[in-house]
N, C-alpha and C positions, 0 to 999 in steps of 0.2 A: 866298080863304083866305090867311091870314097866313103866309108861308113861312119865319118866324121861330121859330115854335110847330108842336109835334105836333099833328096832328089830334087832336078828342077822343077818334073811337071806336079809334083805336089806342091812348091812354092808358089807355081804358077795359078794352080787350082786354089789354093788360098785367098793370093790374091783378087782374083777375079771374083769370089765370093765376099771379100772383105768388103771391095768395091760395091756391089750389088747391096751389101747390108749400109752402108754408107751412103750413098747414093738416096737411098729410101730412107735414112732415117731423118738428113736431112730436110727432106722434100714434104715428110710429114711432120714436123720441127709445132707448127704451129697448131692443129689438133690433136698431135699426141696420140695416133692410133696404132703408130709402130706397134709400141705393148701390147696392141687389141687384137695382132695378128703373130705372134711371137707365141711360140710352143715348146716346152721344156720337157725332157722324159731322159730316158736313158737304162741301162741296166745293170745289174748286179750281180754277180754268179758266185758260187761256192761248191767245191767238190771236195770230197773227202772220198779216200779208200786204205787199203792194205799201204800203208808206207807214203802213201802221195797226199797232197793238198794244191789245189788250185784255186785262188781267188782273182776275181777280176771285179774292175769299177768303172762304166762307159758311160758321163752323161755327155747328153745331146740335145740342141736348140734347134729350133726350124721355124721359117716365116713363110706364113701363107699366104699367099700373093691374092687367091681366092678360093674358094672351096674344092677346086681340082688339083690347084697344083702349090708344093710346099719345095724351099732348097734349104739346106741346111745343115750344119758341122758337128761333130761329135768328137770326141777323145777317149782311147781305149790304155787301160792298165792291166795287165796279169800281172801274176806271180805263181810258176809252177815249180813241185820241189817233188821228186821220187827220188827216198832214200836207198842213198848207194848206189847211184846213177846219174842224176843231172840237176841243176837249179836253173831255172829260166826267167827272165825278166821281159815284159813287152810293153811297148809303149808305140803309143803313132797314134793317128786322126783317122778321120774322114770325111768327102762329103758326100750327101746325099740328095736324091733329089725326088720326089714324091708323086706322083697321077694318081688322080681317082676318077676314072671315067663315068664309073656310077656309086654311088654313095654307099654300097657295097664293096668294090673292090680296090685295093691298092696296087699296083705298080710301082717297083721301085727300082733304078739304078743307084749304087753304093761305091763308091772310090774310097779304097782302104790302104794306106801307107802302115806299116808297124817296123820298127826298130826292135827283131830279134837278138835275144844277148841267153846265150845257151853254153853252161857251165858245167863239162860231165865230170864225173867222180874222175880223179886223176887213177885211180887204179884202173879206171879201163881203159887209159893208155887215148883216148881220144884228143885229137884237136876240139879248142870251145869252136862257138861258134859266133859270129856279130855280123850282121846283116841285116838290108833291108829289104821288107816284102812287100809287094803288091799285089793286092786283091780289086778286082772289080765283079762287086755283087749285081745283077740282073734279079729281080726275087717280083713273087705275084701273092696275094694273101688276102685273107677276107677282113674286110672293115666295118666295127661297129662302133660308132661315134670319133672317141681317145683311140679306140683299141684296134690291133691289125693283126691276124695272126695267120703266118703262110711259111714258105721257104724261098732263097736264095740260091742261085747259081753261080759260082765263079770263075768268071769266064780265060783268066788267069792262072787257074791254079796249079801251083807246082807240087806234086806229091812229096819230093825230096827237101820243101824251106816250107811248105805253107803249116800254118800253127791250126789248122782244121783235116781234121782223120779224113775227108774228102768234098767234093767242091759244092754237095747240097746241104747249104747250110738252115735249119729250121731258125722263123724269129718270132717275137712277139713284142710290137712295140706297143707303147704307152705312151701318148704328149699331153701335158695337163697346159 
């Protein structure tokens, strides 16, 4: 895969979401309720230890079509650094797509694209690395209003590219 270019079927996924938010935004052009159902959240991280720092900054929009069901795109940044070993850069999307069968519980499928860029110390003699990954989250979590909070499966996951120690990933979202 050319690591100069998006994949297609994330262009693809794009598109058909871009459509979907268009589509709607026109349609309700005249009452203006788009905004009434449009949800903003995202997340923040920060890790510190012996020699490493990792920061990341993902926000994320989602439109609720109705109280069950929301679709919606995000953008993910890291920055990892363990001295005297590697620098990492990640960047990529996703979208996601929401159920709540009962006002308790969330449901979620998550399509994740990231553009890996991984830089090791030249003394250990390593090739970098540039790549892109894909993840697809399946996750189930308890919902209270805004707030969700559960795990993630990826059903995808590669041990040897994926930027996650393994495929159950814990989340907690927030859409205001």
């Amino acid at each position: 895969m050319n690591s100069s270019t998006l994949p297609k079927s994330f262009l693809v996924l794009i598109t058909i979401v871009s459509l979907v938010f268009t589509n709607h935004l026109y349609s309700q052009q005249n009452d203006n309720q788009f905004w009434n159902h449009m949800r903003f959240g995202g997340g923040i991280g920060l890790s510190f230890g012996d020699s490493f720092f990792s920061g990341t900054i993902a926000p994320s929009a989602i439109y609720e079509f109705n109280p069950q069901f929301a679709l919606g795109v995000g953008l993910n940044g890291t920055y990892n650094k363990r001295k005297d070993f590697y620098k990492s850069t990640i960047l990529g999307g996703s979208l996601i797509g929401l159920v709540n069968p009962v006002d308790i519980i969330q449901l979620s499928a998550e399509f994740e694209e990231l553009h890996v860029t991984r830089n090791w110390d030249e003394r250990l003699g390593l090739e970098n690395d540039n790549y892109w990954y894909p993840a697809l989250f399946l996750g189930a979590g308890y919902r209270a209003q805004n707030i969700a909070i559960g795990i993630r499966y990826d059903v995808l996951y590669d041990e040897a590219k994926s930027i996650y120690a393994n495929p159950w990933v814990p989340f907690v979202r927030v859409y205001f």
